[in-house]
Each structure stands twice: as C-alpha cells, then as structure tokens.
N, C-alpha and C positions, 0 to 999 in steps of 0.2 A: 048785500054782503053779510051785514048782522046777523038776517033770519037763517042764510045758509051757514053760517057758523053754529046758530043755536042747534038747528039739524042735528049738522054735523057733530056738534057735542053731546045732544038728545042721544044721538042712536050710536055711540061708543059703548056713552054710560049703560045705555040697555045691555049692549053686547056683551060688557063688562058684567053688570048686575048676571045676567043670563050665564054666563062663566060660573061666576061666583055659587048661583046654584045649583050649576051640576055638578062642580068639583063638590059642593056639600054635600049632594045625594050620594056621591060615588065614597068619598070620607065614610059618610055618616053606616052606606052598606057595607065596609069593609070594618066599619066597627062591630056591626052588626054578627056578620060572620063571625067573626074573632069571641063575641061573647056566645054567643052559640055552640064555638069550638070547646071554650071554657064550659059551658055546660055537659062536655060530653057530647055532644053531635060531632063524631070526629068526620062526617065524609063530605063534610061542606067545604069548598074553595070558593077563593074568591075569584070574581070573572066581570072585567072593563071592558067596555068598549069605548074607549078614547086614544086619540092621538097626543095625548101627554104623555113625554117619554118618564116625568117623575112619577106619574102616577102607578103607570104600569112594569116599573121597576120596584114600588112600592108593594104592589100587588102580588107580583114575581115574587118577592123575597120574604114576604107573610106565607103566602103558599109553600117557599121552600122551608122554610122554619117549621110550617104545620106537620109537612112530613118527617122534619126532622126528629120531630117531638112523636111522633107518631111509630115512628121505629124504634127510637127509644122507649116510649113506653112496652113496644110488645116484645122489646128485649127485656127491657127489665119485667114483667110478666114471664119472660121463658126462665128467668135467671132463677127465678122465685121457687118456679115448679121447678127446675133443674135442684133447687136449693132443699126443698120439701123432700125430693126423691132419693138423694144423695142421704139426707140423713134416714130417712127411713131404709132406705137399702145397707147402708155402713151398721145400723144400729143392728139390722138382723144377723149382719156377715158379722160382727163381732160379738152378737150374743151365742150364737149357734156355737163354736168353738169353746168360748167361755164359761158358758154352761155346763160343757160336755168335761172342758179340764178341770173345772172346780169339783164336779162330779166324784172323778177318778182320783182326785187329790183327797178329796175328803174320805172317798175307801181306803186307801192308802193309810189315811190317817186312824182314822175307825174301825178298821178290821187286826186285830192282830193276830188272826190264821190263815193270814192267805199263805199259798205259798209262791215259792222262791218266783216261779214261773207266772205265774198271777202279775206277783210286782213289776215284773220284767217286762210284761204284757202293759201294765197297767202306765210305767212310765213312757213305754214307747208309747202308748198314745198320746199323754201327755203332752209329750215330744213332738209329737207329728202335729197335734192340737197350737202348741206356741208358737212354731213354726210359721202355719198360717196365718197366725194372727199377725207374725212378726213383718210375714210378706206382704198380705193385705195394709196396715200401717202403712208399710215402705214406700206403696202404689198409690196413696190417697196423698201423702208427702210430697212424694219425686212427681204427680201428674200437677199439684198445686201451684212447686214450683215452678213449671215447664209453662204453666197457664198463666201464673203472674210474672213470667219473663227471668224470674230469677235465675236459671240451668245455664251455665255459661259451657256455649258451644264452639268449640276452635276447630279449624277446617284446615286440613295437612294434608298432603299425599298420604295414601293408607294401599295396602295389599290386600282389597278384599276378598280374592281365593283364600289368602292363608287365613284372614280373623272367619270366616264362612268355615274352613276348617276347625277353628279352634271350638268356632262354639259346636259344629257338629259331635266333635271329638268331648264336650263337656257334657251331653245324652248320652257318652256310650253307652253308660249302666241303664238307666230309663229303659232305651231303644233296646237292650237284650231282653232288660225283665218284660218289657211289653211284647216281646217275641215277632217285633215289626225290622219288614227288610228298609234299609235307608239305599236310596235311590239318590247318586252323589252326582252332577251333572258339575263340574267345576273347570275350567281350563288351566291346565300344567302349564300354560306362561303365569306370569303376571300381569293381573290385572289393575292399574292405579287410579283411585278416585280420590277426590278431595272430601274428606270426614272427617266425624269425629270418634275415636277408638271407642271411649266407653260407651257414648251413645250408639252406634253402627254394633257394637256386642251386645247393646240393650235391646235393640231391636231385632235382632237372630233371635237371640235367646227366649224372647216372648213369642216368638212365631213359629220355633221351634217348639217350642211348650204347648206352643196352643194346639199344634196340628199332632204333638205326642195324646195331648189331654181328649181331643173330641175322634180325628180321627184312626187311632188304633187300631177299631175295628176291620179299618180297610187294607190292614196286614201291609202297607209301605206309606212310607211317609218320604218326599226329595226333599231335595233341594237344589237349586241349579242359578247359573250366572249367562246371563246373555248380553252383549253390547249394541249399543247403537251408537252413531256417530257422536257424539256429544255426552251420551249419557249409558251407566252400565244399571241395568235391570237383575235384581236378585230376586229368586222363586222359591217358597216354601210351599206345601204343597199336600194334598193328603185324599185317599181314597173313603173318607167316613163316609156318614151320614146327609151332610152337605149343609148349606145355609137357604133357606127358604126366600125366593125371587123381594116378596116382600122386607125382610130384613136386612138385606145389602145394602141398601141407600145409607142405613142408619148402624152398620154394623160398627162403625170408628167412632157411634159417639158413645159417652161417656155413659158408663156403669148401663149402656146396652148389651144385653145377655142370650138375645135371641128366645124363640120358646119350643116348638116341638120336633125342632129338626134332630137337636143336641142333647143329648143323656141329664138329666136335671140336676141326678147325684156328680157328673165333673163338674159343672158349670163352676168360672173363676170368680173373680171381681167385676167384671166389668168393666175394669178399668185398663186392664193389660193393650188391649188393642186402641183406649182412647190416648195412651202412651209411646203407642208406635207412630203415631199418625202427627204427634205435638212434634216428636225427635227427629221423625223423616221431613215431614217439612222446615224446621229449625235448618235441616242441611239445606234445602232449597232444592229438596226430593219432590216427589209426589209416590204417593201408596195406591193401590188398586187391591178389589178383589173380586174375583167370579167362581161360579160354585153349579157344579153338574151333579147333584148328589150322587154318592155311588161309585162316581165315578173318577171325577176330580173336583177338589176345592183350590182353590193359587192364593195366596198373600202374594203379592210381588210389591217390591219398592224401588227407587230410582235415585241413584249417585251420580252426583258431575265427575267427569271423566276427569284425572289430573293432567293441565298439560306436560306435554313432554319436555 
C-alpha cells in the first residue's frame, strides 16, 4: 500500500512538474512574441496549442490588442500624411490669392495715374481675390467642425422639391452667365423627408457649384428627385468632362481634387465634396457618384422619407 501511494504520488508530481513546464514555455513564447512586437516585427501572433481555456483566452486577447495597436498606428500614420497635405495644400490655396491681392493693392497704392477704370478693374479683383479666400477659410472651419462632431444637426420634416428649388433658383445668374440650359426634373407634389435645412441647402449648393464649376462645358447641367420606399434620392448632374474610373473611390475624401479629367485653372478646395459626404451622412443619408465622361456625371445623395 505504501509503495503504491509513493507511485501514486511520484507520477502526479511529474505530471504536475510536466504542467509546469509547458505552461512556462507557452508564457515564456508569448512573452517573446510581444517583445518582438515591441521591436517592430508587427506580423507576428501568437499561436497555442493547448486545452487551457486561460491560456488561450490570454493568447486571443494579446493578439486582439496587437491588431488593435496596429490599426492605430496605421491610422495615425494616415492622420499624419493627411495632416502634412492639408497644410501644404491650404498654404498654396491661401498664398496664391494672397499674393495676387496684395499685388493689386499695392498698385492701387503706388500708382497715382491709373485711371478711373484700372481702379475699378483693379478692386474687382481684389474682390473676387477676398472672396475666395473668405470661402476657402469657411470650408477648412465648417469641414473641422463636422469632423470633430461639433455641427449640431436637427432632423425635421423638410419640403425638398421646394429647398431643391430654392437653391436652383440661387444660380439663376451663374447658370445665364455660363450660357448652360438647367435640366429641372422635380415632382409638383410634395416631397417630405426628415433634414436638416441649412445643412440639405449646404449640400445643393456645393453640388450645384461643383457641376456649374467643372461641367459647363457640357452646355446642361439637372438636377432631379427620385423616391424609393423609405428613402428620396436627389440628382445633380452635368455633361463635362467627367471624373476618371480611378478617382471615384477617392472623390469624397478630403482636399481630393482629381487631376486630368477637370480644367486645373476651376479646380476648388478640395474640400467642397469632403463636406457633402460629412452633412449627408450626419442625416443618416449616403452619397454616390458615377461618371461617363462626356456624357453624364451624377452627385446623387439620399433623405429618409418623413413619415406621414
């Protein structure tokens, strides 16, 4: 009975000892990993094979931490170059006008034969010069806000036939001087979705702008309202030049400006369309865009219908 006891206890303790070292090895390689991770070797996981459920829940949640750290970092790496670009892009779009009006300011100032019509000349551009600048400002502000959550959005019953009107009717002058026919697809009931007013006019307005600014050349520019069961679909629209198969994925993101589809001398901010895309989602819209150069371009965005 003794010696079968001593057995008995001989070959626990091994079992036990035997335990002991593999839970070490498996510890000691997940430490391993993890300092390796630390060094920059980001594509290592860790990988048990045991039936300890602590272990392998420990394993699990190293590995989900890894990735979690790992998308953070390549966020904050995109955040970085986003941060790089933005100012280099902002510092051109603000010196280029800047330049040109301290230019025409200083003639102004240093010339005393111009005449009547010089000045006259000379302040409209000024004019036009501030302007820009004033716009540009407005879009790097109002996208910041919208991006750090500040833009408070309130969702009401709205009549988007008639706001679709109002902003159509706010190009009349634009849409004559640019000698373009407007193509008005709109339905005489009322249409009611749940928006927000200034936002829903902010987004006409830029898409109306945008398809005045690039495509003109395609002598009509719409704009049209279509329903679906749940949700109303608005269309702006334009026969220019068009946007290049490559640049669509990336047309909504910020201070993207496309390159040889669109005229270089319109090109805007960049930031107009990364503004529609922050307000139409804020509704709980979504935005599209497809582009047959030539032929047709579409902005189209999407409103929850109001119930009745």
């Amino acid at each position: 009975m003794m010696v079968a006891a001593m057995i008995a206890l001989s070959g626990l303790a091994l079992a036990l000892f035997l335990t002991h070292l593999r839970r070490s090895r498996q510890i000691r390689q997940m430490t391993e990993t993890l300092m390796a991770f630390a060094e920059n070797n980001r594509n290592l996981r860790v990988r048990l094979f045991t039936r300890e459920r602590a272990l392998t829940d420990l394993a699990l949640c190293i590995n989900r931490l890894k990735e979690e750290f790992q998308e953070l970092e390549e966020r904050t790496a995109y955040l970085e170059a986003e941060r790089k670009r933005l100012l280099t892009h902002v510092s051109h779009d603000l010196r280029t006008p800047l330049t040109s009006l301290l230019g025409y300011a200083e003639a102004l100032r240093r010339d005393p034969d111009l005449m009547d019509r010089e000045r006259e000349e000379y302040l409209s551009v000024i004019e036009e010069k501030a302007r820009r600048l004033t716009a540009l400002i407005n879009d790097i502000f109002d996208l910041a806000k919208l991006e750090a959550g500040d833009t408070e959005i309130r969702l009401r019953p709205l009549d988007v036939c008639e706001r679709v009107r109002e902003s159509v009717l706010t190009f009349y002058r634009e849409i004559t001087e640019a000698g373009v026919t407007p193509d008005i697809r709109i339905p005489e009931v009322s249409v009611r979705v749940l928006a927000d007013p200034y936002a829903t006019e902010r987004i006409l307005n830029n898409l109306i702008g945008n398809a005045l600014r690039y495509g003109r050349e395609g002598g009509v520019i719409g704009v049209g309202i279509r329903q679906e069961e749940k949700r109303v679909w608005v269309e702006v629209w334009d026969r220019g030049p068009g946007i290049p198969e490559a640049d669509l994925p990336r047309i909504f993101d910020r201070l993207h400006t496309g390159d040889t589809s669109r005229n270089p001398h319109l090109r805007g901010s960049g930031l107009g369309l990364a503004i529609v895309k922050q307000l139409v989602e804020k509704q709980r819209g979504e935005v599209r865009v497809s582009s047959d150069p030539h032929h047709k371009t579409v902005f189209s965005f999407s409103l929850m219908k109001a119930e009745a």
